[in-house]
C-alpha positions as CSV (number, residue, x, y, z in Angstrom):
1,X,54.7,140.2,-163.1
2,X,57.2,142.3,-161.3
3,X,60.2,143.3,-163.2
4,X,63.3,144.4,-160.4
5,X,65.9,146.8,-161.4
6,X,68.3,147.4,-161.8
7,X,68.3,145.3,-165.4
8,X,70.1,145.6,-168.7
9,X,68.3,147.3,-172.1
10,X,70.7,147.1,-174.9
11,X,73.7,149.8,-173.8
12,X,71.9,151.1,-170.9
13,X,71.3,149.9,-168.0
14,X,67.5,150.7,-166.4
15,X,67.7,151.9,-162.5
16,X,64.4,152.5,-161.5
17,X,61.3,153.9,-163.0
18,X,60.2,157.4,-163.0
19,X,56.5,157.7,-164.3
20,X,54.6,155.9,-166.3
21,X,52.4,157.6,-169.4
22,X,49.7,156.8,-171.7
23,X,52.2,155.8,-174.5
24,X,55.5,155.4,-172.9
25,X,57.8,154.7,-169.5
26,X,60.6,156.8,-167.9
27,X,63.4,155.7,-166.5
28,X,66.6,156.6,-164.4
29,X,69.4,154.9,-166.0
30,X,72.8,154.4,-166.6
31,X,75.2,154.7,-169.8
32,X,78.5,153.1,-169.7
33,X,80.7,149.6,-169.6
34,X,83.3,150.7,-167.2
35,X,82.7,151.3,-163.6
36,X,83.6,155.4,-162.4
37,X,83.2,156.3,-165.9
38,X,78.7,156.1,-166.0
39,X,76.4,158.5,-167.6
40,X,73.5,158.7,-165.6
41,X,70.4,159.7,-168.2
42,X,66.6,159.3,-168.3
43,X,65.1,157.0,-170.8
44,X,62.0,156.9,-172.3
45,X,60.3,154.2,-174.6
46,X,57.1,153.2,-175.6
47,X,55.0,150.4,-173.4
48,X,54.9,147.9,-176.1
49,X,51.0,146.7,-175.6
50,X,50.1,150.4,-176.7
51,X,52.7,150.5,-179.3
52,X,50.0,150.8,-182.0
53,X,51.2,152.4,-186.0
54,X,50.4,155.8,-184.9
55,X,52.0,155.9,-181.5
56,X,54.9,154.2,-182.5
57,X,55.2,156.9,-185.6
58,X,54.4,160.0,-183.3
59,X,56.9,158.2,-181.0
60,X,59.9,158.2,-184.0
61,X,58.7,161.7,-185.4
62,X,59.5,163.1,-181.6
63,X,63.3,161.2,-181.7
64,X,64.2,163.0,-185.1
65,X,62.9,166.4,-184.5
66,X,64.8,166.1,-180.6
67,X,67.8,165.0,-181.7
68,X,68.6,167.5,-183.8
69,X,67.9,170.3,-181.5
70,X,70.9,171.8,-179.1
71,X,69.9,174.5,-176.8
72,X,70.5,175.0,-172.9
73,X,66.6,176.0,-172.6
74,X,66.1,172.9,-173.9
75,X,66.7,169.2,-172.1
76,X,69.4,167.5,-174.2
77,X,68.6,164.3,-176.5
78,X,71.3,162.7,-177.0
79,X,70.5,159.3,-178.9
80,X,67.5,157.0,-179.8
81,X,66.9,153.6,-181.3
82,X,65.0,150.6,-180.8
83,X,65.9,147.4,-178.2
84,X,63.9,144.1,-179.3
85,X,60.4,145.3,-179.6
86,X,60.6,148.5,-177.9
87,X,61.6,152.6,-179.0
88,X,63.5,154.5,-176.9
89,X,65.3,157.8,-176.5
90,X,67.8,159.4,-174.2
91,X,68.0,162.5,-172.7
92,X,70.0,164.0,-170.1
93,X,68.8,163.8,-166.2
94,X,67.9,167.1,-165.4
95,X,68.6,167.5,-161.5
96,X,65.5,169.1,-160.4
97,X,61.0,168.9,-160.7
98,X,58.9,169.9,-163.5
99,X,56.9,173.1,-162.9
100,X,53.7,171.3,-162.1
101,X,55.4,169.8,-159.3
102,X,56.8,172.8,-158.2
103,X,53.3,174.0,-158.4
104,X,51.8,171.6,-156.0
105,X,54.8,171.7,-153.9
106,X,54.6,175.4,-153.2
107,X,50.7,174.7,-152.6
108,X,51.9,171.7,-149.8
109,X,53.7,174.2,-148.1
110,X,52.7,177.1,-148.4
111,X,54.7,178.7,-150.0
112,X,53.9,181.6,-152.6
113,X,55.8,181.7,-156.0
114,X,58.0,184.6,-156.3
115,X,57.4,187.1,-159.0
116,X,60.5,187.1,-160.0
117,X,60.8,183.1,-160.5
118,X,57.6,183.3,-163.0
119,X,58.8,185.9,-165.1
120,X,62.4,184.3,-165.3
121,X,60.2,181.5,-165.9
122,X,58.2,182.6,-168.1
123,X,61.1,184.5,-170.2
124,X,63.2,181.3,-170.7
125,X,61.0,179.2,-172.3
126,X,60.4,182.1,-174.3
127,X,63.6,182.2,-175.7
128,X,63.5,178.1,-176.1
129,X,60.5,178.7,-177.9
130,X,62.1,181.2,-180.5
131,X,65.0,179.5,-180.8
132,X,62.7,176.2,-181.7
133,X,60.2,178.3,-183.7
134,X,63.5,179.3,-186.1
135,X,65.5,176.2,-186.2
136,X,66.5,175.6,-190.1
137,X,63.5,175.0,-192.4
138,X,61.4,172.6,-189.6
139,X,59.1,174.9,-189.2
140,X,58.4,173.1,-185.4
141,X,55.5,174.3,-183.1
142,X,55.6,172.6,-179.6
143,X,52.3,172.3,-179.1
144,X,51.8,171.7,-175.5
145,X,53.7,173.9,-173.5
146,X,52.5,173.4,-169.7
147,X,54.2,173.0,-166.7
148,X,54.3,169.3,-166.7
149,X,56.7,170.1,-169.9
150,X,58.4,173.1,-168.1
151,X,61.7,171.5,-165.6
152,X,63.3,173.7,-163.1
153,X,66.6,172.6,-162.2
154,X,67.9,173.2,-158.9
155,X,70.6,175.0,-160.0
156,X,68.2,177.7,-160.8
157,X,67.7,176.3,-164.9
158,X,65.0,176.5,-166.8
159,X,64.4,174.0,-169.3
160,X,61.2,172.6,-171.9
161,X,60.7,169.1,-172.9
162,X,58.7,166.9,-174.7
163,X,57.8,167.5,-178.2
164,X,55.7,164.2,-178.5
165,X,52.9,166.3,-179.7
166,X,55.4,168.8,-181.8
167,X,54.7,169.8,-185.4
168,X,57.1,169.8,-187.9
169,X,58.1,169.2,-191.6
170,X,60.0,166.2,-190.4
171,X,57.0,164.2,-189.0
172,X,55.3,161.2,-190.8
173,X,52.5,160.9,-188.7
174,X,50.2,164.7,-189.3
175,X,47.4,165.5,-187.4
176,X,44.0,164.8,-189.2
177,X,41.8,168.1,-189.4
178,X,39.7,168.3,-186.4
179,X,42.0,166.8,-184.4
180,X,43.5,167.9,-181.1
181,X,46.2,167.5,-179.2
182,X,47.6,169.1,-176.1
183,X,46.2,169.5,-172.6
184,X,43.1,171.3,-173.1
185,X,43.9,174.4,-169.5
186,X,46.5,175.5,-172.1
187,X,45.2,175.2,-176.0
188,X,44.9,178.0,-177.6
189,X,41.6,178.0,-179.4
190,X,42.3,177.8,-183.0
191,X,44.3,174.7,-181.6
192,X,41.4,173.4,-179.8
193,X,39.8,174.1,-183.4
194,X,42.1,171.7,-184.9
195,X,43.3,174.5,-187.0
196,X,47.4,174.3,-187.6
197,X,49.0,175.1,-184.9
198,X,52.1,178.3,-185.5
199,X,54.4,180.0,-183.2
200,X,51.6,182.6,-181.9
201,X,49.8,179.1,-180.3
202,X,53.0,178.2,-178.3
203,X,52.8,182.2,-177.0
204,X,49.1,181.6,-176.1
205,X,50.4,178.3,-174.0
206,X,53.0,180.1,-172.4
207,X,51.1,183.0,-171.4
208,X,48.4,181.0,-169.5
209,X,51.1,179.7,-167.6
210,X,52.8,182.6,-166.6
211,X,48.8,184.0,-166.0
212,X,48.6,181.0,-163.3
213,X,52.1,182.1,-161.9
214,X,51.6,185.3,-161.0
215,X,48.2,185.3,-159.7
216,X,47.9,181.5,-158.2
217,X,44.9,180.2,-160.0
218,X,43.7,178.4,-163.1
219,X,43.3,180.5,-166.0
220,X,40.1,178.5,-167.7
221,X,37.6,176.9,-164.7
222,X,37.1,173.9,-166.7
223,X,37.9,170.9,-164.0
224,X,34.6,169.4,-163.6
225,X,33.3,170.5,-167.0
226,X,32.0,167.8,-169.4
227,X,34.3,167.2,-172.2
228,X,32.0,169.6,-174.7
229,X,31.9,172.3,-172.5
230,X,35.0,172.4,-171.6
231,X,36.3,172.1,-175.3
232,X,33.6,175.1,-175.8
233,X,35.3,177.2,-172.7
234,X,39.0,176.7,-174.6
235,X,37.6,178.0,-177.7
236,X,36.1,181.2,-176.6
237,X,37.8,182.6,-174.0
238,X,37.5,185.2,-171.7
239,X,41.0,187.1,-171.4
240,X,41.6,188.6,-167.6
241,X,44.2,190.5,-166.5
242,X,46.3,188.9,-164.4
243,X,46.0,192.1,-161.8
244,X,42.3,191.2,-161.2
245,X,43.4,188.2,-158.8
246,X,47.1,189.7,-158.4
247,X,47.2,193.3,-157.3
248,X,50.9,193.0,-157.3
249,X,51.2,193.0,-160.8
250,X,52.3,196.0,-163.0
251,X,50.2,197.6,-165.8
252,X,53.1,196.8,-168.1
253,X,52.7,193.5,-166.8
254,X,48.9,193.2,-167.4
255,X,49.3,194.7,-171.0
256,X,51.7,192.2,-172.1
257,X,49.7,189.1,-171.0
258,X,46.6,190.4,-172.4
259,X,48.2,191.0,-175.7
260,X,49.9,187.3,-175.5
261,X,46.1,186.0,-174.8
262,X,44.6,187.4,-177.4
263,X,42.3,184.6,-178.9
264,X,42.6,186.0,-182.3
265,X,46.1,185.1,-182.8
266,X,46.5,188.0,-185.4
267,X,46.4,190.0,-182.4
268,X,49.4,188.2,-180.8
269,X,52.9,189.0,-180.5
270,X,53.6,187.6,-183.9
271,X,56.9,185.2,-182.4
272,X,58.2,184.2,-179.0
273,X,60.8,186.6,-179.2
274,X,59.1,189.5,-179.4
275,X,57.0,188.3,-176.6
276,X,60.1,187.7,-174.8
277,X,61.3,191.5,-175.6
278,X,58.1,192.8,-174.1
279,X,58.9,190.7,-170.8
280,X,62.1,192.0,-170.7
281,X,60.3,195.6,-170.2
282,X,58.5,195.1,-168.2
283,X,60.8,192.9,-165.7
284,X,62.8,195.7,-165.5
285,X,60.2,198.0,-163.8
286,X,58.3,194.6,-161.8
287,X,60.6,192.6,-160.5
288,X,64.3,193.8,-161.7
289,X,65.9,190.7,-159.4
290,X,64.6,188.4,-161.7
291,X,67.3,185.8,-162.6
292,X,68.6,182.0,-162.0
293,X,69.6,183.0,-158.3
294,X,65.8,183.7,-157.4
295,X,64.5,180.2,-159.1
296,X,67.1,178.2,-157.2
297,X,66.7,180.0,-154.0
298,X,62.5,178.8,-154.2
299,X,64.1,175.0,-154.8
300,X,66.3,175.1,-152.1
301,X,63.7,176.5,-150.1
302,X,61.2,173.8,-150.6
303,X,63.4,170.7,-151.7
304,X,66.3,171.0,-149.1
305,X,66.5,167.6,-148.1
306,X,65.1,165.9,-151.3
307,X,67.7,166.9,-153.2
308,X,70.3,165.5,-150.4
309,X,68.7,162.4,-150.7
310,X,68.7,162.4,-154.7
311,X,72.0,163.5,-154.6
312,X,73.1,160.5,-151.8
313,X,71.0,158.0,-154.2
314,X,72.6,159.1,-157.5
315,X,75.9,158.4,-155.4
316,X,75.0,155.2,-154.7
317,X,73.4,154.1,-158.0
318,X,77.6,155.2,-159.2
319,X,79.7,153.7,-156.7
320,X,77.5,150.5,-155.4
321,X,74.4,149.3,-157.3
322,X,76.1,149.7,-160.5
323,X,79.6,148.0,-160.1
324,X,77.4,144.7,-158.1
325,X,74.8,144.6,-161.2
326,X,78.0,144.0,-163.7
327,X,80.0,141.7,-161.0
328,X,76.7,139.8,-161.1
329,X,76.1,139.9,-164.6
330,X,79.5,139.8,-166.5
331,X,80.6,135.9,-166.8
332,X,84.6,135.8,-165.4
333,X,87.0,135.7,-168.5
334,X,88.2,132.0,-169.1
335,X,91.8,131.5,-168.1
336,X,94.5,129.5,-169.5
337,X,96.7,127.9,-166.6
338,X,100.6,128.2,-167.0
339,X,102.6,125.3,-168.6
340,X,103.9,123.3,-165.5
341,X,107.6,123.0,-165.8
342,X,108.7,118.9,-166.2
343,X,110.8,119.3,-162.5
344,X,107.4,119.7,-161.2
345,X,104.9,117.2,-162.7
346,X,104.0,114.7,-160.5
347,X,105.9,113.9,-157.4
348,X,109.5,114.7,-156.8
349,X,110.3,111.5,-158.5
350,X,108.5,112.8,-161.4
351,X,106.4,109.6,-161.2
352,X,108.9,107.1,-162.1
353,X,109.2,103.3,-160.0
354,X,111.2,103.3,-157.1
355,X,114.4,102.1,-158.5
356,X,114.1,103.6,-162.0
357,X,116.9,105.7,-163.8
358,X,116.1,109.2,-165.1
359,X,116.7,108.9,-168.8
360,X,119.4,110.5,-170.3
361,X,118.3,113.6,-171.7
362,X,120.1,116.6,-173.7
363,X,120.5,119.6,-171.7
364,X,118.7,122.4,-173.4
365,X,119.0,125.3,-171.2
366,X,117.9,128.4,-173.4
367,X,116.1,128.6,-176.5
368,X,119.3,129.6,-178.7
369,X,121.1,126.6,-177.5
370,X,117.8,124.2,-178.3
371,X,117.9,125.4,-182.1
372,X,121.7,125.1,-182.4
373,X,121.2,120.9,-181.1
374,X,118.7,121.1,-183.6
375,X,120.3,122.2,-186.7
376,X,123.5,120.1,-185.6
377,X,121.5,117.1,-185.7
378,X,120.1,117.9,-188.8
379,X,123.1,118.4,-190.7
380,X,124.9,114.8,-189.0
381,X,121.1,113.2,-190.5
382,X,122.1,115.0,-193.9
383,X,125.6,113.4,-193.6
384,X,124.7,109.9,-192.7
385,X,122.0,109.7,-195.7
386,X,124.7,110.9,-198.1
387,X,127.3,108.3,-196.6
388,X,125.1,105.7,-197.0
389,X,124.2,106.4,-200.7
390,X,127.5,107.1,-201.5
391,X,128.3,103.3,-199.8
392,X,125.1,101.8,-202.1
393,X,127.1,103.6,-205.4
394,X,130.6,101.8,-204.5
395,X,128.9,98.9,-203.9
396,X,127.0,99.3,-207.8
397,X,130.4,100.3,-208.8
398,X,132.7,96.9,-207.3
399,X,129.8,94.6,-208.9
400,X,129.9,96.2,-212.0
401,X,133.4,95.9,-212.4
402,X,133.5,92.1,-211.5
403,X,131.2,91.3,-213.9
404,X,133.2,92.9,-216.5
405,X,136.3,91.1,-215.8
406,X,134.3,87.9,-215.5
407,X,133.3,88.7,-219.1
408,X,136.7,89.6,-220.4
409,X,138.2,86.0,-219.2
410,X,135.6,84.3,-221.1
């Protein structure tokens, strides 16, 4: 069945779906009661058929290693929980593609990536990397950097995302020996092993992509492969400089990537920042331009008018489908009508007979003088009782005093 947006989910309100996954949904939506003050945001939650145990656990490890992170190579988490049936977590709306987008994008149109965007690129989620590799005592490995995990803003930022598949001391649900996860273009072979992943498996991942950057093509030929031999490919491979299909790049350039695909990962830089140093180097003789400028120069380039229309449709999701969804969907308070003053119930005859006389009736014309008639009467009520009682008493008294006499005469 159809389900039309936009529609409530618990605090948030769902705008429109964004992709659909093998265990979860993404959504554009909305955080916020009162209208001009909204938080647009993505959600994601699991589909609940395929909410099995160890989704639904891989699912809840991802929420409490994310929210804990707070880095601006990183996209922002910012809350999680669970609505009926379903897990969810938010993150912020990052105004811009993911780098596999890009990719295909670029291929559309015909438009080359710039050196300088894949090392700056490249660089970035470098230094997310370290800065996730050394966060407290989590000891997190990402675990499938790619580009689908890789957004460029259009603002020229650079930021990683996902950690579904992440490793960390937090997690409940740990990967069986053998096992592997990740997209198998950008494992690193001890990982397609299913040996434990470490921060020299993240470099590997990184360094294929930045390998596809520069030169255009896919690192590993495995699309058409049969599952074994493409596993097999992954785990032996064949490192080639970069230069071989990309004359343009430096010998610094081609040392560094060959060093960061070793497949012996003792041969590796031994952390993402030290691969990231080595980039630096070498940017500075390659491509010295290389900065924020030169990634959203390519996005403007090839996105001009989708992001005007993004940007008209966030606009309209703020100022129009938003306020009509709570008109339509907040019930009108109740309301208490005001007392009608007695000069105006009824007619102007207040609904007596033709004929009749008004009663007689104190006048009472503020609320000081109402609670002076009041305690006046109350006292002449107070007086009247003790009249009378003193009347019964003289009354006792004269019939006590006849019958005395009476007595006497006897």
């Amino acid at each position: 069945m159809a389900v039309s947006y936009p529609r409530q989910f618990g605090k948030y309100v769902l705008l429109k779906p964004l992709a659909k996954g093998g265990m979860g949904e993404i959504y554009v939506a909305a955080l916020g009661q009162i209208d001009g003050f909204d938080k647009l945001c993505v959600i994601k939650k699991v589909i609940p058929e395929k909410s099995d145990e160890g989704k639904a656990k891989r699912f809840l490890d991802e929420a409490k290693v994310v929210l804990r992170l707070a880095h601006s190579g990183l996209v922002n988490t910012f809350d999680a929980g669970q609505v009926e049936r379903e897990f969810y977590i938010a993150m912020e709306m990052v105004e811009g593609k993911d780098l596999r987008e890009v990719w295909n994008r670029c291929v559309r149109v015909k438009h080359r990536i710039p050196i300088e965007v894949a090392l700056h690129v490249a660089r970035e989620v470098a230094r997310a990397l370290n800065y996730v590799h050394t966060y407290g005592e989590l000891n997190l490995v990402h675990r499938d950097v790619a580009p689908p995990n890789i957004m460029l803003a259009y603002n020229g930022d650079v930021k990683l995302t996902d950690f579904g598949l992440a490793r960390s001391a937090l997690k409940q649900e740990h990967t069986q020996p053998g096992v592997v996860f990740g997209r198998a273009a950008y494992l690193a072979p001890e990982q397609a092993r299913g040996e434990v992943a470490d921060p020299g498996t993240d470099v590997y991942s990184l360094a294929v992509v930045l390998w596809e950057l520069l030169t255009g093509h896919q690192y590993l030929q495995i699309a058409g492969l049969d599952p074994a031999a493409a596993l097999a490919m992954v785990r032996h491979p064949k490192p080639m400089p970069p230069s071989t299909r990309a004359p343009w790049v430096t010998p610094a350039l081609d040392e560094v990537l060959m060093r960061a695909l070793a497949p012996d990962r003792s041969n590796r830089f031994v952390s993402a920042e030290e691969f990231r140093f080595a980039l630096s180097d070498a940017i500075a003789e390659a491509a010295p331009r290389t900065d924020a400028a030169r990634v959203s120069e390519l996005m403007h380039a090839i996105y001009g008018k989708a992001m005007a229309d993004e940007a008209a449709e966030r606009e309209r999701f703020l100022k129009e489908v938003l306020p009509s969804f709570r008109a339509a969907t907040t019930p009108a308070p109740m309301r208490t009508p005001p007392p009608v003053p007695l000069s105006r119930r009824g007619d102007d005859s207040g609904g007596r007979r033709p004929g009749a006389k008004m009663p007689k009736m104190a006048a009472t014309s503020t609320p000081g003088g109402q609670a002076t008639a009041n305690k006046t009467d109350a006292e002449a009520r107070k007086r009247a009782k003790r009249e009378a009682a003193l009347g019964v008493l003289a009354e006792l008294a004269a019939a006590e005093s006849e019958n005395a006499t009476a007595a006497s005469r006897k």
